[in-house]
N, C-alpha and C positions, 0 to 999 in steps of 0.2 A: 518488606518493601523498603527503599532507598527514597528518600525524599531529598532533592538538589535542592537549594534554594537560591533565590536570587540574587541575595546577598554573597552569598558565598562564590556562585559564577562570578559577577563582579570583581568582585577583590582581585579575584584570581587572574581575569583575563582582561574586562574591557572598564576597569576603572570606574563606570558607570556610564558607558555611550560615548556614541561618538557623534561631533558636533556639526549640523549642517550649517551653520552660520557666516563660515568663510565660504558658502555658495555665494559667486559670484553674477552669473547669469544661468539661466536653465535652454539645452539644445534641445531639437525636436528628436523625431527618432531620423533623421536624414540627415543630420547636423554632429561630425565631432569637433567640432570650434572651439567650443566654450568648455570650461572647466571648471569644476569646482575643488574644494581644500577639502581634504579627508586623510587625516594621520599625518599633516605634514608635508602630504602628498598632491602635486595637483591632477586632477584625475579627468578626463572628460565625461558629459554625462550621455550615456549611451542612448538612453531615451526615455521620454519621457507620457507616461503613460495613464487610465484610468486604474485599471487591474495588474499587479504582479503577481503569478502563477510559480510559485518556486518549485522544481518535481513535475518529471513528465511523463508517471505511469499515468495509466488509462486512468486513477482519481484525478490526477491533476490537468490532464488533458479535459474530460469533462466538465471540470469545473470552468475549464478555459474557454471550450465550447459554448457550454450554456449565457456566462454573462457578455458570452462576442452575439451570439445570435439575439440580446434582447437592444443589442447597441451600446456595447463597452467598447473600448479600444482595450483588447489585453495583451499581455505578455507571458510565455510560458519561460520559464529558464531550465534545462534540463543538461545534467552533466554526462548522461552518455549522449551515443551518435542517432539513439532514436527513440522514438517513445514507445509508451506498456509498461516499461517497470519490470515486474518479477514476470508478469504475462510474457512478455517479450524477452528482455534480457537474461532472464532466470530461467526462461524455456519453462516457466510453468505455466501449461497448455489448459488446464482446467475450466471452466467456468459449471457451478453448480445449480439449480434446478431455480426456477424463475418461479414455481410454486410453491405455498404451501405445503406440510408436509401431508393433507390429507388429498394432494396433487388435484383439488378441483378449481381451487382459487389462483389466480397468478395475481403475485403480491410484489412484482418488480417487473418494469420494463423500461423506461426510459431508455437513453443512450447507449445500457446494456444489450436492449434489445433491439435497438437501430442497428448496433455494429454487428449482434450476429446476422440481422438480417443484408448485412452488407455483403459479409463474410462469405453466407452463405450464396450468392449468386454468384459467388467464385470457385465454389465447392473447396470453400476451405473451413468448411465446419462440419462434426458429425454429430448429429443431434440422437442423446440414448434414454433410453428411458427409467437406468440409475441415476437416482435424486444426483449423487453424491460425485459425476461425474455425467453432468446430464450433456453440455458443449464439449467437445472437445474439436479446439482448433488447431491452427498453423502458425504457429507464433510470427514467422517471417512474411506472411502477408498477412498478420492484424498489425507489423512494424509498417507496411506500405499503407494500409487502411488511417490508421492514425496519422500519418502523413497528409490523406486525403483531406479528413475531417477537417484537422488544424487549418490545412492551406482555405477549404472550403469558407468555413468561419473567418477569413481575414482575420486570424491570431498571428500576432508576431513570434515566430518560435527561436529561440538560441539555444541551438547545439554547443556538445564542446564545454560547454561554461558553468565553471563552478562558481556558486554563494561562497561570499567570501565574509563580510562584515554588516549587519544593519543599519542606516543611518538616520541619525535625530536632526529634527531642527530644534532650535532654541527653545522651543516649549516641553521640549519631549517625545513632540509627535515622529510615530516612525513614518520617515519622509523619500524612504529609498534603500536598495539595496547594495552593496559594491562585489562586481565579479569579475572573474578572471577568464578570458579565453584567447585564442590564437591573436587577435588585437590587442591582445595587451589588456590594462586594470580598466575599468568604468565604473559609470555610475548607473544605475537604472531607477527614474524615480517612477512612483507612483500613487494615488489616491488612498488606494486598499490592496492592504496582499494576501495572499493563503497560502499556508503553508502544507505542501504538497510532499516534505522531504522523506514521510515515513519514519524519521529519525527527530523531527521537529527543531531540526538545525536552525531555522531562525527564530523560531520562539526561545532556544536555549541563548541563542547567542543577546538574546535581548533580556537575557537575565531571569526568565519568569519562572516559573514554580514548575519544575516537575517532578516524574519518579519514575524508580525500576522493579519490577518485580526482584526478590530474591533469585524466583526460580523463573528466568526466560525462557520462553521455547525457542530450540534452536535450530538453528537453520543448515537449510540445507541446501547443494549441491546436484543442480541434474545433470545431465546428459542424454546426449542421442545414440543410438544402439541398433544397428544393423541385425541379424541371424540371430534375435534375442528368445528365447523363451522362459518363459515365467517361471514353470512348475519347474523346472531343472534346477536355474537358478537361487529358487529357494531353498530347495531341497540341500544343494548345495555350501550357501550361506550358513543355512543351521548348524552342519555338520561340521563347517573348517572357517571359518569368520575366527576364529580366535588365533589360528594361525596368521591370518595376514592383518593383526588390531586392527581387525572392523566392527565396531561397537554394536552394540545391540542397537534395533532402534525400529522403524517403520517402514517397509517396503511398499508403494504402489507408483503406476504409472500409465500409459497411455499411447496407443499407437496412432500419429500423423495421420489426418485424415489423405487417402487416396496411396499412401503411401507404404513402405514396408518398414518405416523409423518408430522406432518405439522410444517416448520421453520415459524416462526411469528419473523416481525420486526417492530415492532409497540409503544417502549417505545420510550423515548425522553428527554434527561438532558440539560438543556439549562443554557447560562451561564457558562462554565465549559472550561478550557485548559488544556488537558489533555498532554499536554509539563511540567504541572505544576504538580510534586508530588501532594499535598493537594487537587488540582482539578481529579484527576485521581483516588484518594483514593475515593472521595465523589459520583465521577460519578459511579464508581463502584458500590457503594450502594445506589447508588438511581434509577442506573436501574436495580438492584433486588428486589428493593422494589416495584416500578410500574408492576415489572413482578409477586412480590404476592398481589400485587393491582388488578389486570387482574382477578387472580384467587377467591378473597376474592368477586368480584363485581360478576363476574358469579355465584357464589356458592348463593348470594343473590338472584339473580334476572334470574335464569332460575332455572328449575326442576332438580332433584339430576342426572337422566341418561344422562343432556344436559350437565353436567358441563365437560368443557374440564381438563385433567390429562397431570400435569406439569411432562417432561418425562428429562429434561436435560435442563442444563444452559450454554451458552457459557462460556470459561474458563475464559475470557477478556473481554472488551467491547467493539463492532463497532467504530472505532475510522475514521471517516471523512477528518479530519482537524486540522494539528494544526499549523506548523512553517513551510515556507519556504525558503529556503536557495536562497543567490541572485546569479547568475550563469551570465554567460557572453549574455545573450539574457533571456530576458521575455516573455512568450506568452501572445501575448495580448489578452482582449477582442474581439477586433474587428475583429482580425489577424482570432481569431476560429470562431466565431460567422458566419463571411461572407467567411470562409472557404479557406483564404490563401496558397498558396502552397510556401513551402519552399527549397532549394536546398539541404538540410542538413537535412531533414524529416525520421527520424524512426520510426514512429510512426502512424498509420492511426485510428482515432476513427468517430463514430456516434452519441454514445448516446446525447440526449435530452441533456440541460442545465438545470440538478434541482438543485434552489433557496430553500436549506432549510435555512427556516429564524429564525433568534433567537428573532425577535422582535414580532412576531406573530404567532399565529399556521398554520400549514398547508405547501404547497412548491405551489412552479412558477414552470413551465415547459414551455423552452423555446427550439423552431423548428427549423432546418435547414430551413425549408419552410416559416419561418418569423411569426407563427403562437405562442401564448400565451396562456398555462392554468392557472389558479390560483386553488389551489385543496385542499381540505379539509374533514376529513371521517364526513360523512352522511350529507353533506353540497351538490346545484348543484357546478358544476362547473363554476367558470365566464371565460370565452373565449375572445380572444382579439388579435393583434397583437403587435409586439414587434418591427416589419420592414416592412415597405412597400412592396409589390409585387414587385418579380421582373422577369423577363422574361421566366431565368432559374435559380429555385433553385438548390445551391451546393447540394451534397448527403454525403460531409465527411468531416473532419478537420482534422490536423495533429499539430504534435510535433516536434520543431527542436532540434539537437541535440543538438546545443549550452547553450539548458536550463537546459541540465544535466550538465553543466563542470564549476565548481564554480570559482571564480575569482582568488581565489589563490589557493596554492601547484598542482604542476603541476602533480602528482600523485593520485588523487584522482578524483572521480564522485559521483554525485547521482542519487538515480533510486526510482522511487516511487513519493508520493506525497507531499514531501517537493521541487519538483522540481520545477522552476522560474517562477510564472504564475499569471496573474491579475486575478480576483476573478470571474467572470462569466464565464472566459473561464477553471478554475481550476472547476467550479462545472459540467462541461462536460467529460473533460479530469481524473477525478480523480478516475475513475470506472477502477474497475480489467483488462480484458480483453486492455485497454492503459496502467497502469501499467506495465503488463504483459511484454508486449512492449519496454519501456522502459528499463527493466533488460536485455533484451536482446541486445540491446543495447550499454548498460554498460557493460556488459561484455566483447562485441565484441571488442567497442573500446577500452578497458584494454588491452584486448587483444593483440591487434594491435601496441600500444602503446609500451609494452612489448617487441611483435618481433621484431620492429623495432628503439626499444631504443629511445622512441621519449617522449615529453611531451603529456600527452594529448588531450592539445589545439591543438598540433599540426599534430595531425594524422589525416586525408583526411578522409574525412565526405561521398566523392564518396570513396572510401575503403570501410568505413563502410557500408555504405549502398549495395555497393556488396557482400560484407560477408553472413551479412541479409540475403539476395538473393539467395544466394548459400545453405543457412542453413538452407532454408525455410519459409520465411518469404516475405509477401508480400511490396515489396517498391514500392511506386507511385512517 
């Protein structure tokens, strides 16, 4: 594990903050008049707000959601052209089983469960009854769906616009954010932010403590795929993947509900941090290249009406893994693994533990039941245990809230999967549907925080978890 430190971010980049002091007056969100000093720079302030939402996959939209509907004024800031995140832009179309794994209890619903039920009056969702693949939607109407939501909730959304700098006022406090878009530099200030980026870009950029695993799981590269079939395909892969350097690794996917598009997530970039400019550039094009590796090998080695038609590319790459921020509580290993319950729990998750390895091909899939797979395409499976038997297997894990509230600035959270967590219980918890979870979460507690004029740290964790409750959301 890599531990960045504060100090060391610092030195390197921002000196120690940047000063809101030469603000000279603060504009509304209707208002570019006024400007304030930042770098040197005079800057107008774009707006000015209760809540900053940085990141506008469905975690950070929810979060946006929930503290608009209890009476925030928010703001979402999100650098593509629409929100979901890896849901939408990654085309990963997934969402896994809202139960338990002993499928009688349903231990998640909130917002997760609003939008399928959104979704589904549009017949853009197909409900299966594999845990592991239990939703499957249409990435391109949950982009309009989320659309709905934000405008519904009176959430201010900016498109386009990348996080650029954090900024302090003379105490320290983080006072605002500066970003870039088709208008040029601004400022966007606000009360409390959450950090929504996946990558925890502005908790780094504010210097705080985090880390990387040694071995990240790496990300991947979908696509859409016309005249696709499976079993050929595999068959295929095993046999001539070495011909066209396509790495060993993980195949599955999912066919467009009403449709004949099948989402394939089957490339694999290992070695890569994509926290890392240079690493994020390279992953980019190397799993577009495996994805016309895919195409080039079938076009070889099946017949011209078998060859599947490359119909769309995610805009961005499946991004897994890459930094997380150190928060006041870590979830541990064992904490999820043997299924912990916590007093300060927002979060209820199931999924498996999958071990994507970077040192080998293939993933580990490890059971609330104590049970081990080792798994690899066209390979059997080798089976095993991970835990001894035990009388009664748990059926769920959870998340405290403590692992979203970072150690400093008392205005600030994170939601997503730069959240505080040791590495096998992060490769359970770090699936959408827990995500999901967490935004809501963050938001709530901003929220809260906000009414009650309080530090973060300091708002009652039963609060929050009432609110949840009240708002929809199942708490255990």
């Amino acid at each position: 594990m890599r531990i960045n430190s504060r100090r060391k971010f610092i030195n390197n980049l921002f000196a120690g903050g940047i000063s809101l002091g030469a603000i000279n007056t603060l504009a509304s969100c209707e208002s570019r008049t006024k400007v304030a000093k930042v770098s040197n720079a005079e800057l107008p302030v774009l707006c000015e707000t209760d809540i900053c939402v940085l990141g506008g996959s469905c975690t950070g939209v929810f979060a946006a959601i929930r503290a608009a509907r209890l009476g925030a004024s928010v703001v979402v800031i999100e650098k593509q052209n629409s929100f979901g995140g890896v849901a939408t832009g990654s085309l990963v179309n997934i969402w896994h089983s809202l139960h338990a794994t002993d499928g009688k209890q349903q231990i998640i619903a909130g917002m997760t469960q609003e939008t399928i039920d959104r979704l589904d009056k549009r017949n853009a969702i197909t409900k299966n009854t594999n845990p592991n693949s239990a939703y499957v939607f249409n990435s391109q109407e949950l982009k309009i769906e989320l659309d709905e939501l934000v405008v519904e909730a009176n959430v201010k959304p900016y498109f386009h616009t990348l996080f650029s700098e954090p900024l302090l006022d003379d105490s320290g406090k983080l006072a605002g954010v500066v970003v870039d878009n088709k208008s040029g530099r601004g400022i966007i200030k606000a009360k409390y932010f959450i950090d929504a980026t996946g990558d925890g870009d502005l908790c780094v950029r504010l210097g705080l403590d985090n880390y990387t695993f040694d071995l990240l799981q790496p990300p991947t590269t979908c696509a859409h795929f016309e005249n696709w079939n499976e079993k050929e395909f595999n068959g295929i892969l095993k046999q001539h993947r070495a011909e066209f350097n396509i790495p060993e690794g993980f195949v599955w996917g999912a066919t467009l509900p009403g449709t004949k598009s099948y989402m394939l997530a089957g490339t694999r970039v290992y070695q890569v941090d994509c926290s890392i400019a240079d690493d994020l550039t390279r992953a980019e094009i190397e799993g577009r290249r495996q994805i016309r590796a895919f195409m080039d090998m079938m076009r070889k080695y099946t017949t011209p009406d078998n060859v599947p038609r490359l119909t769309a590319l995610a805009s961005y790459i499946g991004i897994r893994e890459t930094r997380h921020i150190k928060c006041l509580h870590q979830t541990t290993d064992k904490d999820s693994m043997y299924c912990v319950r916590y007093d300060d729990a927002i979060a209820n998750g199931r999924y498996r533990f999958d071990i994507h390895h970077q040192d080998k091909p293939g993933l580990t899939f490890r059971y609330l039941d104590g049970t081990e797979v080792y798994t690899r395409p066209g390979y059997p499976d080798e089976k095993g245990r991970w835990r001894d038997k035990l009388p009664v297997d748990p059926t769920f894990y959870q998340v405290p809230l403590r692992s979203l509230i970072p150690q400093k600035y008392d205005n600030l959270m994170v939601a997503g999967r730069m959240f505080d967590s040791e590495i096998i219980a992060f490769s359970g918890i770090r699936v959408m549907v827990n995500m999901n979870q967490m935004g809501e979460a963050a938001g709530i507690t901003s929220y809260l925080a906000l009414n009650r004029n309080k530090k973060i740290k300091e708002v009652s964790a039963a609060e929050v978890r009432d609110t949840l409750r009240k708002g929809g959301s199942i708490i255990i």
